[in-house]
C-alpha positions, -999 to 999 in steps of 0.1 A, spaced: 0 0 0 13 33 -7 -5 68 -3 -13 91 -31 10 117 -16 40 98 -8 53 89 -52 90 93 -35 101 124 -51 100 144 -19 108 132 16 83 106 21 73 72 2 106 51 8 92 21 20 80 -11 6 44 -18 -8 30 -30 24 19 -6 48 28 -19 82 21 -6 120 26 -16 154 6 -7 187 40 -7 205 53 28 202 19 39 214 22 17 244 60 30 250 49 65 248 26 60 274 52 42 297 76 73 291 48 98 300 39 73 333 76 77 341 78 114 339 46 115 364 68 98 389 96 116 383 107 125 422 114 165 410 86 179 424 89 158 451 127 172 458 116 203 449 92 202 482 118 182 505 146 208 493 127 238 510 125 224 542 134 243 569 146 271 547 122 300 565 136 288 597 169 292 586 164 321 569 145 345 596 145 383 590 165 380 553 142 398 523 150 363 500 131 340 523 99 353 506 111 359 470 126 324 473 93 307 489 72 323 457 98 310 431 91 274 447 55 279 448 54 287 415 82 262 407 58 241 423 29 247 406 45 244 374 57 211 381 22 201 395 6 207 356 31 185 340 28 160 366 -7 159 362 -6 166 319 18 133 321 -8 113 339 -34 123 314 -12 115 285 -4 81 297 -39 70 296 -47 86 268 -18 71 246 -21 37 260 -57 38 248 -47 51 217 -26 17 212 -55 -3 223 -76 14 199 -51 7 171 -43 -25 174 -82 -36 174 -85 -17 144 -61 -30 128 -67 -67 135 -107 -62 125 -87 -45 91 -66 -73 84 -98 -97 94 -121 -81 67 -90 -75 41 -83 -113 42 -121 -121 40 -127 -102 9 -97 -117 -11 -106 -141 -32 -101 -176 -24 -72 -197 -44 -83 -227 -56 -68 -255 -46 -48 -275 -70 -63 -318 -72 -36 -333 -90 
């Protein structure tokens, strides 16, 4: 199978006649963004401010610094939680895929027609 678009003069079209796909990379991405969710930076970011406005009594910083994390913080809060919706969302992506393309292969192989078989 090739697409109309892809005739190989520009930068796509290099591969063979047969199309083929894989639900795998769909199911990695998802892994990759599950990992970044538990990525422990937000949770270092929380355990590095510890006692830092107990240290840090009557200095000016203490509460420039403390609004950097929080908004550090907050930051790292939306990607943690962007990451958790992508890793469902890809995974399911994959599911989707690879049922579609097994029912495609199914009703490709059912309308080709039948070879006879040889008697002889």
């Amino acid at each position: 199978m090739t697409l109309a678009s892809a005739d190989g003069a520009g930068g796509g079209g290099k591969g063979g006649p047969d199309l083929k796909a894989d639900q795998a990379p769909w199911a990695s991405a998802g892994g990759v963004a599950g990992a970044l969710r538990t990525a422990t930076a937000l949770t270092e970011l929380e355990t590095s401010g510890e006692g830092v406005a107990g240290g840090t009594e009557g200095f000016t910083a203490t509460a420039a610094v403390t609004e950097v994390r929080t908004g550090w913080k907050d930051r790292l809060t939306s990607v943690r939680d962007e990451c958790a919706r992508l890793e469902g969302a890809l995974r399911s992506a994959g599911k989707d895929f690879g049922e579609r393309e097994t029912a495609t292969r199914q009703k490709i192989k059912a309308a080709m027609p039948q070879q006879p078989k040889n008697r002889g």
